[in-house]
C-alpha positions in Angstrom: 11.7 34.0 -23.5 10.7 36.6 -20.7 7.5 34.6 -20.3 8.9 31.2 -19.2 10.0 32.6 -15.7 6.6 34.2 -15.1 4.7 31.0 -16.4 7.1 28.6 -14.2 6.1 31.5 -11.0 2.7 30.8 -11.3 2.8 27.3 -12.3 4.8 26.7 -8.6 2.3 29.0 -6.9 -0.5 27.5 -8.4 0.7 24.0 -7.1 1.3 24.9 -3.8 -2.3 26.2 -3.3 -3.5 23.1 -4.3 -1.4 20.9 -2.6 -2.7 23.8 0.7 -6.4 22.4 -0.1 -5.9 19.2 -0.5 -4.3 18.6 3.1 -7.3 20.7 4.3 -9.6 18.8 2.5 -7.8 15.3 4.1 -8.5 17.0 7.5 -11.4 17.5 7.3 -12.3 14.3 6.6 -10.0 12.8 8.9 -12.3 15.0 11.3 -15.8 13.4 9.9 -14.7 10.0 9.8 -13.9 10.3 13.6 -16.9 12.0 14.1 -19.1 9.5 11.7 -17.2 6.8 14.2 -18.2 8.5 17.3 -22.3 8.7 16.3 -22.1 5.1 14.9 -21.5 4.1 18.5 -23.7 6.0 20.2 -26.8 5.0 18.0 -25.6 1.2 18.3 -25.8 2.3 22.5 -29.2 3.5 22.0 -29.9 0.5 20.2 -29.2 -1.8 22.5 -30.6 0.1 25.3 -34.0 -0.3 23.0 -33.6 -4.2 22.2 -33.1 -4.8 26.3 -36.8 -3.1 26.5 
């Protein structure tokens, strides 16, 4: 009976590291999506720059 406490303990730590990583994990690719975005558009700029040629 003394081990239930320490299991729920760890149990409750262990989610809240992973629920940590997972919003980390979110922003980062919140952060490459934007960035993916932003050098989309530039090669489609470059592109067109090349077609008017």
């Amino acid at each position: 009976m003394e081990a239930i406490p320490l299991i729920s303990i760890l149990v409750l730590l262990f989610s809240v590291i992973l629920m940590s990583e997972i919003f980390k994990l979110k922003k980062q690719v919140r952060k490459y999506s934007r960035l993916t975005s932003i050098l989309q558009k530039d090669i489609n700029e470059i592109r067109s720059i090349i077609d008017d040629k």
